[in-house]
DSSP file (Angstrom, degrees, kcal/mol; ACC not computed):
  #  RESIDUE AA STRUCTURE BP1 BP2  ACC     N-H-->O    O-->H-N    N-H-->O    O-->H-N    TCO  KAPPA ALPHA  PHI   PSI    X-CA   Y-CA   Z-CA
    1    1 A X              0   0    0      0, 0.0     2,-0.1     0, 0.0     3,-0.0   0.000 360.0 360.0 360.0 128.9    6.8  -13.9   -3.0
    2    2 A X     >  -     0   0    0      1,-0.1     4,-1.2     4,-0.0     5,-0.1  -0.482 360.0-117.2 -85.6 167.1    3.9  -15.4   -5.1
    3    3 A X  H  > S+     0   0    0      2,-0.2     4,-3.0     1,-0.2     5,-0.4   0.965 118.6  59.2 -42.9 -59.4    2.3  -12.9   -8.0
    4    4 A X  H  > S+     0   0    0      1,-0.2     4,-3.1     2,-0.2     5,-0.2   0.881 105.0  50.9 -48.6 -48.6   -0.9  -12.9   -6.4
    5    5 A X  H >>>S+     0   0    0      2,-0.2     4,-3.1     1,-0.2     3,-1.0   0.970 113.8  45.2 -37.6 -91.9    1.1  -11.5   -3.4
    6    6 A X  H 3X5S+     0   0    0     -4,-1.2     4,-1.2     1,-0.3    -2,-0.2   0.737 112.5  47.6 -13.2 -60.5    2.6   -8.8   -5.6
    7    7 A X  H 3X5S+     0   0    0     -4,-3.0     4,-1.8     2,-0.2    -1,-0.3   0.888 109.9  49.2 -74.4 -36.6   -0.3   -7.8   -7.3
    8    8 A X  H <X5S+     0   0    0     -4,-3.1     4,-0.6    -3,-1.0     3,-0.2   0.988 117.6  46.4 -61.5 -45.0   -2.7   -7.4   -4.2
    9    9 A X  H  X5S+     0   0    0     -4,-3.1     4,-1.0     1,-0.2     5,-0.3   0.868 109.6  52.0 -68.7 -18.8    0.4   -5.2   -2.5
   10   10 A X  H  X<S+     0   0    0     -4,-1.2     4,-8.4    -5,-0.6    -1,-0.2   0.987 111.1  47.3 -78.0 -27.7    0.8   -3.3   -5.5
   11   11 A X  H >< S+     0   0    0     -4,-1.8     3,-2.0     2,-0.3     5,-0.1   0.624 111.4  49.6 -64.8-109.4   -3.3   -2.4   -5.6
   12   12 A X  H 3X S+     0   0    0     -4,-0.6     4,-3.9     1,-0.4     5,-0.4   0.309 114.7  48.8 -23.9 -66.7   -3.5   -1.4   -2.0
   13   13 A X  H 3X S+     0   0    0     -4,-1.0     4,-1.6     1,-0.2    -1,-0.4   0.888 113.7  40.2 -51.4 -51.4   -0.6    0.7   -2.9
   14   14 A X  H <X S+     0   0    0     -4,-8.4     4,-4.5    -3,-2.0     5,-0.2   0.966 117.0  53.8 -45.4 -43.1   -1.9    2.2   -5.9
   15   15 A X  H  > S+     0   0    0      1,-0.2     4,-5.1     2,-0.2     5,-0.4   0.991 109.9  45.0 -43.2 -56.4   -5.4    2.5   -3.9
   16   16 A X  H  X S+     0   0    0     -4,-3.9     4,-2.3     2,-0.2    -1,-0.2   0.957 115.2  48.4 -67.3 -23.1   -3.8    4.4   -0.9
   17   17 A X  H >X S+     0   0    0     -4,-1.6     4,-1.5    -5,-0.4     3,-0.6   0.967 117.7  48.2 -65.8 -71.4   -1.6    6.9   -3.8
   18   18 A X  H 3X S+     0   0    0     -4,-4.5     4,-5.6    -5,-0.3    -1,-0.2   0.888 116.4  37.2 -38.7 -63.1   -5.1    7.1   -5.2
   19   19 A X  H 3X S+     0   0    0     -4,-5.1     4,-2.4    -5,-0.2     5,-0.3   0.906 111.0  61.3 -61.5 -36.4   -6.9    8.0   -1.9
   20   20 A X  H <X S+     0   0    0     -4,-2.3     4,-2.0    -3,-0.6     3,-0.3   0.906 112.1  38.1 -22.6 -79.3   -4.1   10.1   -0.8
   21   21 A X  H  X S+     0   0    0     -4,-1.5     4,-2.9     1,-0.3     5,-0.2   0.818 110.2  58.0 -44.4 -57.1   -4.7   12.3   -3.8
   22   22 A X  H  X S+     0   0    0     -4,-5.6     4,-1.0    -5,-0.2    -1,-0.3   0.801 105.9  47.0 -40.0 -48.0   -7.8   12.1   -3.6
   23   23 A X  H  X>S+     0   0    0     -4,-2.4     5,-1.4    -3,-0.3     4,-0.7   0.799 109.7  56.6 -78.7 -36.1   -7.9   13.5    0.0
   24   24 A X  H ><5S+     0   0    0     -4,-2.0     3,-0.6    -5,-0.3    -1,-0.2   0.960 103.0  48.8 -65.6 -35.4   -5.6   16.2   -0.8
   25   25 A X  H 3<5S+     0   0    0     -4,-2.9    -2,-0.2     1,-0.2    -1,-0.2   0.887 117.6  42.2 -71.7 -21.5   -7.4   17.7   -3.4
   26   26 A X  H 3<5S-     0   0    0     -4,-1.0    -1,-0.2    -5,-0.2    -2,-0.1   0.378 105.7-122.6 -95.6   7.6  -11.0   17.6   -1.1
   27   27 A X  T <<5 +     0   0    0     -4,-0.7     2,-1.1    -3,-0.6    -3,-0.2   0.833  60.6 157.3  53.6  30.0   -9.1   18.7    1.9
   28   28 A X    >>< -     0   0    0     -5,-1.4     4,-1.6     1,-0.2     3,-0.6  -0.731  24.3-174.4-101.7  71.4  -10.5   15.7    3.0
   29   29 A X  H 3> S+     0   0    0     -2,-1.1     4,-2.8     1,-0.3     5,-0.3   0.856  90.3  45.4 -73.1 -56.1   -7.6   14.8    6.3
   30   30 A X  H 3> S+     0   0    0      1,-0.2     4,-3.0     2,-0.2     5,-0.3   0.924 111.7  51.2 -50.1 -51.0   -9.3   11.3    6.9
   31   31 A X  H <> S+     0   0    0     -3,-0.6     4,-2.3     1,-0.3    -2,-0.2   0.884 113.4  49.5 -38.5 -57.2   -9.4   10.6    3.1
   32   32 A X  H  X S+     0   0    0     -4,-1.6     4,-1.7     1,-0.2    -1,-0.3   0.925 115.5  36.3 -71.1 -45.8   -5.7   11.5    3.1
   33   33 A X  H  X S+     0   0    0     -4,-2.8     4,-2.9     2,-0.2    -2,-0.2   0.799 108.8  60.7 -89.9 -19.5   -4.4    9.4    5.8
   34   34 A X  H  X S+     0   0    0     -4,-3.0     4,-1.8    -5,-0.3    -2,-0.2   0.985 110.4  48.2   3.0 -76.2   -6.7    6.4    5.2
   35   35 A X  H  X S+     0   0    0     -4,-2.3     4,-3.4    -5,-0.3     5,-0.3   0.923 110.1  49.4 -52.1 -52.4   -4.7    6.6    1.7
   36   36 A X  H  X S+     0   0    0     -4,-1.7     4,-2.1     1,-0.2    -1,-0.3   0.932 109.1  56.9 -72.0 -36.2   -1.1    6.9    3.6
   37   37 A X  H  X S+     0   0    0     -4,-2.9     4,-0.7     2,-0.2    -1,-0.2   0.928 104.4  50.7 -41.5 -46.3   -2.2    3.8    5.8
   38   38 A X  H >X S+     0   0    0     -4,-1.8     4,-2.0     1,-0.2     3,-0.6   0.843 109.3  47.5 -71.5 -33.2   -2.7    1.7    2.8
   39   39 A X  H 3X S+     0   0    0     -4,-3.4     4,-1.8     1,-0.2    -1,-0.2   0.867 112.8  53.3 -89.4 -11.6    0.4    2.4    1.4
   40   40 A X  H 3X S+     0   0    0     -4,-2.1     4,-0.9    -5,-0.3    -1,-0.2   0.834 110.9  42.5 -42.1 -35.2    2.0    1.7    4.7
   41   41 A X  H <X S+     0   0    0     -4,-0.7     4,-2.8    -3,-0.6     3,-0.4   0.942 114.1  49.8 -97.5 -41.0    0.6   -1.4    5.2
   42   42 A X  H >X S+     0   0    0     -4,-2.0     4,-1.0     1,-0.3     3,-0.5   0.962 108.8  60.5 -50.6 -70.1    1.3   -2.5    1.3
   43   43 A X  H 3X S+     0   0    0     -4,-1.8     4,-1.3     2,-0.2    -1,-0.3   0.707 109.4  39.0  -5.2 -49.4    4.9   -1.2    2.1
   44   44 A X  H 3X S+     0   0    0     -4,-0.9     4,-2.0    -3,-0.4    -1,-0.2   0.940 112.2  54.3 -88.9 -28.0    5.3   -3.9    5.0
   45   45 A X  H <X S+     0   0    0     -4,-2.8     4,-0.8    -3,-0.5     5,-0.2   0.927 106.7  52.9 -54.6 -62.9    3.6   -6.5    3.3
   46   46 A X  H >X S+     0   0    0     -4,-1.0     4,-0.8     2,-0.3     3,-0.6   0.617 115.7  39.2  68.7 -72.4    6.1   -5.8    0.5
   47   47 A X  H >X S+     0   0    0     -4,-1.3     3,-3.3     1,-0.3     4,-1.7   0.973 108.5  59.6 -69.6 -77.8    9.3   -6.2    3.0
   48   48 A X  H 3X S+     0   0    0     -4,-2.0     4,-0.7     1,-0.3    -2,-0.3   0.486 110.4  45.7 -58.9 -19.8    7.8   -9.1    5.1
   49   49 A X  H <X S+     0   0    0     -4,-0.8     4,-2.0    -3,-0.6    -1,-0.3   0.700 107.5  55.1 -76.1 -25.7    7.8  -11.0    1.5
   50   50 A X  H <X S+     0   0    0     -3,-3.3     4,-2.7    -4,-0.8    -2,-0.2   0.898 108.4  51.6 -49.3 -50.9   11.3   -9.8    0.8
   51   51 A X  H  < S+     0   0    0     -4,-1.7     4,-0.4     1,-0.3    -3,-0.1   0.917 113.4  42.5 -54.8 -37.0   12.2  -11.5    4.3
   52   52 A X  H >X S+     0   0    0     -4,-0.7     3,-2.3    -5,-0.3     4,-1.3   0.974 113.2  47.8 -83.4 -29.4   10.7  -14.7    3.5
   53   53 A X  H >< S+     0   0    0     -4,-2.0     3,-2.5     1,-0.3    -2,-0.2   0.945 111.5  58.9 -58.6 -50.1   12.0  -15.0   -0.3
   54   54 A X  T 3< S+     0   0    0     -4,-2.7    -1,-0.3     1,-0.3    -2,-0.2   0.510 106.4  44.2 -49.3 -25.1   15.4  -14.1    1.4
   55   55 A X  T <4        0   0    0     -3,-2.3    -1,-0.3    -4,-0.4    -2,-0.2   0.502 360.0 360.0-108.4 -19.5   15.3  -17.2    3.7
   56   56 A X    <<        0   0    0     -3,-2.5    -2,-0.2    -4,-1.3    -1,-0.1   0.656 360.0 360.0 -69.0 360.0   14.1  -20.1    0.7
């Protein structure tokens, strides 16, 4: 897994925590699960880089 890799998943994950919050505090439902998408999707990226360092 390169840095650049690392660092992009780790923003989207902070972003969606961030949006997350965000959307809970405004009652804001899209806001909130918007937020829980991004850290889903950071989350798979995350594992699907695991898989390939696991295979080098």
């Amino acid at each position: 897994m390169g840095l650049d890799d690392k660092i992009k998943n780790a923003a989207e994950d902070v972003t969606g925590k961030a949006k997350e919050a965000v959307g809970k505090g405004t009652n804001n439902e899209s806001l909130e699960r918007e937020g829980e998408a991004d850290q889903t999707k950071a989350n798979l990226k995350k594992a699907g880089e695991n898989v390939k360092d696991a295979f080098k």
